[in-house]
C-alpha positions as CSV (number, residue, x, y, z in Angstrom):
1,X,-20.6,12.4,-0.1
2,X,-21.2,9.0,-1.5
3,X,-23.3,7.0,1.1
4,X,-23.8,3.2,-0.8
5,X,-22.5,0.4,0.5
6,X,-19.5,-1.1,-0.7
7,X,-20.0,-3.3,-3.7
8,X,-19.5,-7.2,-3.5
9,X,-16.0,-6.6,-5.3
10,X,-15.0,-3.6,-3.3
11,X,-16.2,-5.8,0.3
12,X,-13.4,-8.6,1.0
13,X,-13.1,-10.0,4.4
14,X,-10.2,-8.5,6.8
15,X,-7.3,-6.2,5.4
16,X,-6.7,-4.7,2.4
17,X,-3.4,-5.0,0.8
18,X,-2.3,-2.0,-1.9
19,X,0.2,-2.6,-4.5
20,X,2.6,-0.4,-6.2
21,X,6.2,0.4,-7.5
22,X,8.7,3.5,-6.4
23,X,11.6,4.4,-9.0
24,X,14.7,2.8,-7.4
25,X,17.3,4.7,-10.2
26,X,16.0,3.2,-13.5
27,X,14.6,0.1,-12.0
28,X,11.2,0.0,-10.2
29,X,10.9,-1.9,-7.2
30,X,7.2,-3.7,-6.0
31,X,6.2,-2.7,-2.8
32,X,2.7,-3.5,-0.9
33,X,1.3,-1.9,2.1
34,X,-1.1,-4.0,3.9
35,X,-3.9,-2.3,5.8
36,X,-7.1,-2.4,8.4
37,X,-9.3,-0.9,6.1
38,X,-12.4,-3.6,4.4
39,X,-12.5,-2.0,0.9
40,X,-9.8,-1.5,-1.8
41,X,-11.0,2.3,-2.2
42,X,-10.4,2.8,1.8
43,X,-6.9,1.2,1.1
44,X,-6.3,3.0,-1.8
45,X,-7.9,6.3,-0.7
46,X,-5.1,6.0,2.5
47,X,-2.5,5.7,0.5
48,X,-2.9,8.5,-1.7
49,X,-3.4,10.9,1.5
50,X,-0.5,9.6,3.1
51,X,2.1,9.3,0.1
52,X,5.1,11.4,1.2
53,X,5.2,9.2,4.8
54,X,4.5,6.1,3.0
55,X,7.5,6.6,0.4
56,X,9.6,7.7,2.9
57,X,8.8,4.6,4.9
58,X,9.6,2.4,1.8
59,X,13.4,4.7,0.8
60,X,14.5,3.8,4.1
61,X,13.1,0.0,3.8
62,X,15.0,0.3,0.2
63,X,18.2,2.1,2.1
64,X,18.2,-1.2,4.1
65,X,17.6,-3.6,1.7
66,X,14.9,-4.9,3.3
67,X,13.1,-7.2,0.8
68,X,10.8,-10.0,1.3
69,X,10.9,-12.5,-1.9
70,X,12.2,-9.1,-3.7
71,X,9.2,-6.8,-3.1
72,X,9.2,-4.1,0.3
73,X,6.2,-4.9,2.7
74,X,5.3,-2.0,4.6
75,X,2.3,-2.8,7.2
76,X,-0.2,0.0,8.5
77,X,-0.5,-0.4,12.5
């Protein structure tokens, strides 16, 4: 278990937002998903262990067309 603290890169103050892209047919749409968590690898960690929920999340937001200045914000509550 790794037990440092966070480096000075890693700790920013308040949320963490994660960007990425989901296939949307042979275009790729930019999504982010901003979080509670202090560090990038918290952030990033979340997102990998809640992918199929988080890409469902963002299908329907793309079903909806629900774009802010073109990218689909999700936001972890």
């Amino acid at each position: 278990m790794h037990n440092s603290l966070p480096s000075k890169s890693e700790m920013v103050e308040g949320q963490q937002t994660i960007f990425f892209q989901i296939a949307n047919g042979t275009a790729r749409q930019p999504c982010s998903l901003k979080t509670k968590f202090q560090t990038q690898q918290q952030a990033s960690r979340y997102l990998r262990q809640n992918w199929n929920r988080i890409e469902k999340m963002t299908r329907d937001c793309l079903a909806r067309q629900c774009f802010e200045n073109g990218q689909i914000n999700l936001v972890m509550v």
